[in-house]
SEDOLO-285711 format. One record per residue: x, y negated, z negated of N, C-alpha, C in turn; residue in three letters. Coordinates in steps of 0.05 Angstrom, whole numbers, padded with zeros to 5 digits, always signed. Layout:
BEGIN
XYZXYZXYZala...
This chain:
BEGIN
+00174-00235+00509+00176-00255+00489+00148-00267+00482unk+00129-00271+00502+00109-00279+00492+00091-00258+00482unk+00092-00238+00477+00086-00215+00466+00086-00222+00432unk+00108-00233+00430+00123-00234+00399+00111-00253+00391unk+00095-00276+00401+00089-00299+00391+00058-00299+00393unk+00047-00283+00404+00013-00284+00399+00012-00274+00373unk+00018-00264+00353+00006-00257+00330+00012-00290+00317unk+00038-00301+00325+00034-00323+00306+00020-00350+00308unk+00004-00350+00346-00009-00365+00344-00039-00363+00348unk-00043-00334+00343-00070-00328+00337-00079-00335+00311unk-00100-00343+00306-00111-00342+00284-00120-00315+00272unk-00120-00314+00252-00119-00283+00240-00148-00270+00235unk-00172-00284+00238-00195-00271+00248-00194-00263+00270unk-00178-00274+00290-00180-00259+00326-00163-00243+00327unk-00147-00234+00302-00131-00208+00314-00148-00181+00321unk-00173-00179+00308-00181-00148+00313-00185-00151+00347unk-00192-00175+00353-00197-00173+00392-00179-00162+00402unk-00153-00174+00387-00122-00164+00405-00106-00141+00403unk-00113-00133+00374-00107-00108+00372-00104-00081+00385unk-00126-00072+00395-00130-00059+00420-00105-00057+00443unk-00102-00084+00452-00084-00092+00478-00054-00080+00460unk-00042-00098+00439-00016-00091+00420-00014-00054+00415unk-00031-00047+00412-00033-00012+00404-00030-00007+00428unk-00047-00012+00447-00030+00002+00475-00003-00002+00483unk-00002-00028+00487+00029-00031+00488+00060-00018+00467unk+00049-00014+00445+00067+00010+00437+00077+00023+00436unk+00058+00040+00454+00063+00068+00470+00068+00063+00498unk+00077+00035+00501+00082+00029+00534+00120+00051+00541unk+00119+00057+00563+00147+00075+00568+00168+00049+00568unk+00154+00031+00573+00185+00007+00575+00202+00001+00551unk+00222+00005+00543+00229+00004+00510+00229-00033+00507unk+00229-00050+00532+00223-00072+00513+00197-00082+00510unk+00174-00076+00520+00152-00077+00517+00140-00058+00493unk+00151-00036+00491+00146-00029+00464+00157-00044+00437unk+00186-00050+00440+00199-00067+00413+00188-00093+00408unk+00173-00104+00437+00164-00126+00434+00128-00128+00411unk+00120-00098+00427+00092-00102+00408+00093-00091+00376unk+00115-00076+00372+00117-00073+00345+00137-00093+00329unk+00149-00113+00339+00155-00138+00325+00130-00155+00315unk+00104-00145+00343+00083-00161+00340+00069-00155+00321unk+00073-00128+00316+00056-00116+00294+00071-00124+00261unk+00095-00129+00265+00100-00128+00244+00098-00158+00226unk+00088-00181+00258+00074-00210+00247+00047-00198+00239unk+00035-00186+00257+00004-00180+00247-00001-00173+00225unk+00024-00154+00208+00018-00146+00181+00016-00164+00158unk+00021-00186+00161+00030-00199+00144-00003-00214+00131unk-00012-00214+00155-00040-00231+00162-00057-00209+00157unk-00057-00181+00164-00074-00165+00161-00070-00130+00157unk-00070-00132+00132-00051-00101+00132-00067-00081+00138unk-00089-00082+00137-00105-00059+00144-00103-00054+00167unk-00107-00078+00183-00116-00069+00219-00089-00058+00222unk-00069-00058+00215-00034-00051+00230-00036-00014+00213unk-00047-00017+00195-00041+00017+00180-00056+00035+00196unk-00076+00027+00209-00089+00040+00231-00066+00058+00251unk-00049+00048+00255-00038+00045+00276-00014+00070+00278unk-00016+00093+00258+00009+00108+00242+00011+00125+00265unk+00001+00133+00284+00008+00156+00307+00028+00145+00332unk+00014+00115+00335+00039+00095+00356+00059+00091+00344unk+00060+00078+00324+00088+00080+00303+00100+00095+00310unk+00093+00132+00295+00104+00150+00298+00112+00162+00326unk+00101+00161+00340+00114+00162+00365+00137+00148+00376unk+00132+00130+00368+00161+00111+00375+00185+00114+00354unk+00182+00126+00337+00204+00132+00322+00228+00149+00330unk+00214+00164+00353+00233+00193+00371+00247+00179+00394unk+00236+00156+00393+00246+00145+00429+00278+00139+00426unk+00287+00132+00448+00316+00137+00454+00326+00110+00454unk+00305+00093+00453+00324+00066+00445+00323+00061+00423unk+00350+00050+00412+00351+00043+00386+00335+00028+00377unk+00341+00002+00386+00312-00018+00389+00288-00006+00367unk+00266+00009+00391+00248+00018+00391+00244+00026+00361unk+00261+00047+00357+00272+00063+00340+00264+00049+00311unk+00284+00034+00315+00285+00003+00283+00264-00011+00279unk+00251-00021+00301+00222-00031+00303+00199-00013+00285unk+00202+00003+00292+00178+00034+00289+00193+00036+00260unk+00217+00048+00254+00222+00045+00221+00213+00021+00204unk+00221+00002+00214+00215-00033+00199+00180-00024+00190unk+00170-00022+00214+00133-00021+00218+00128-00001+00199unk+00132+00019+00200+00120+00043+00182+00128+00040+00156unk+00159+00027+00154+00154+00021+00128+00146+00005+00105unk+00135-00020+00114+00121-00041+00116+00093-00017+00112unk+00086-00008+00122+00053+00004+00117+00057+00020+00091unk+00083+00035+00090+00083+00048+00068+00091+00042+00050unk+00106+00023+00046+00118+00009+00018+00097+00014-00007unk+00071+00005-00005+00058-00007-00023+00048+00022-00034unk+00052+00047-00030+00052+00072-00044+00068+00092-00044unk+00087+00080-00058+00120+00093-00065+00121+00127-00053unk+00101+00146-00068+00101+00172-00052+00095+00179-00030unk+00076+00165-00012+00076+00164+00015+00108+00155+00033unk+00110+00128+00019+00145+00122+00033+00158+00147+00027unk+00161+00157+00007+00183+00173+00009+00186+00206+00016unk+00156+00200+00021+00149+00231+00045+00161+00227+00072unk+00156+00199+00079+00162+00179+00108+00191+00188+00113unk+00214+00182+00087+00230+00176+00092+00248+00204+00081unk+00238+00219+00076+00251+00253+00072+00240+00255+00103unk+00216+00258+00108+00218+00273+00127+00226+00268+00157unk+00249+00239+00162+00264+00222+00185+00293+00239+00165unk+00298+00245+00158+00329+00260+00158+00349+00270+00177unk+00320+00292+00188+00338+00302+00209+00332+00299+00236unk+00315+00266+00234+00309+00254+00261+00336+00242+00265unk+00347+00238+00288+00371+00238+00311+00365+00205+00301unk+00394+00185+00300+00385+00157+00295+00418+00148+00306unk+00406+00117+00316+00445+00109+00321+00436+00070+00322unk+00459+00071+00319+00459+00038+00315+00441+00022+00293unk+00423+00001+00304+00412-00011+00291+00390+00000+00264unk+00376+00031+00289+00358+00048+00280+00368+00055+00247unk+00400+00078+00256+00409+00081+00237+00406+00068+00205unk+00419+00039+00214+00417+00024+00198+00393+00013+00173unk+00366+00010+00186+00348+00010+00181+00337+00036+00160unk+00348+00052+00175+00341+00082+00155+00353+00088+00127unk+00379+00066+00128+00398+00074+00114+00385+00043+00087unk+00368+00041+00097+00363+00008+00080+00335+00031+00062unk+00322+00043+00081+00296+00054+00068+00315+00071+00052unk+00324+00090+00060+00348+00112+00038+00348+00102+00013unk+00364+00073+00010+00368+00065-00011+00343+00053-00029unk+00330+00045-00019+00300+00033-00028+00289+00052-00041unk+00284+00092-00032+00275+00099-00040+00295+00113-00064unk+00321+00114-00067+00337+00116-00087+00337+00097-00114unk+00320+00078-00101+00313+00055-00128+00290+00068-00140unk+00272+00072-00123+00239+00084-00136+00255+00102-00156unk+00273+00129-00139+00276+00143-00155+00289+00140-00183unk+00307+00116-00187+00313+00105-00202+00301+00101-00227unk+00278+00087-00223+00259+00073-00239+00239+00087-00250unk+00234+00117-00221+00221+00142-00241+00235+00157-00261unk+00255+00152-00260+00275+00175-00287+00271+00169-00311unk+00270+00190-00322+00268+00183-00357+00292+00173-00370unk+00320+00167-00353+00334+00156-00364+00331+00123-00361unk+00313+00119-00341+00310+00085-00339+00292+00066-00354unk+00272+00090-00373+00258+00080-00396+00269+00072-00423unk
């Protein structure tokens, strides 16, 4: 828990110090020490999107893990990095299809699904 709350009472010039420590913990084997540092990450983005896009190999690693948790965390995070360039998200999110998902994870996937069914939406020449 206190994991979750240093990004919000850091000041956001001292995140590059902490950064470091949060990226390791990511890739920690404990699934709540990982869910915990990518909740953290996902305060840190808010404050600093660059230092967190760094970060796309821990992400992705944690996207395979076996807790759901983890799982949803690592979708939320990555897609938060990729939002802001519609064809990158939706490379992200074709190519989690026939990644294995349950519960919450699921869910989460099923939120980007539709998000990227809007882009596609809004690209058609019938929406002009």
């Amino acid at each position: 828990n206190a994991l979750r709350t240093i990004p919000l009472i850091t000041d956001p010039s001292n995140l590059p110090q902490i950064e470091r420590y949060i990226k390791a913990l990511i890739v920690d084997p404990e699934p709540g020490v990982s869910s915990a540092a990518l909740l953290s990450g996902l305060q840190m983005f808010q404050a600093n999107e660059e230092l967190v896009k760094k970060w796309g190999t821990e992400i992705g690693e944690k996207i395979s893990s076996k807790d759901a948790y983890v799982q949803c965390h690592a979708l939320m995070l990555l897609g938060d990095t990729k939002r802001k360039d519609p064809n990158a998200y939706r490379k992200v999110v074709l190519s989690l299809i026939k990644q294995p998902m349950s519960g919450v994870a699921a869910v989460q996937f099923l939120r980007m699904l539709r998000e990227v069914g809007r882009q596609l939406e809004c690209d058609s020449p019938e929406a002009a």
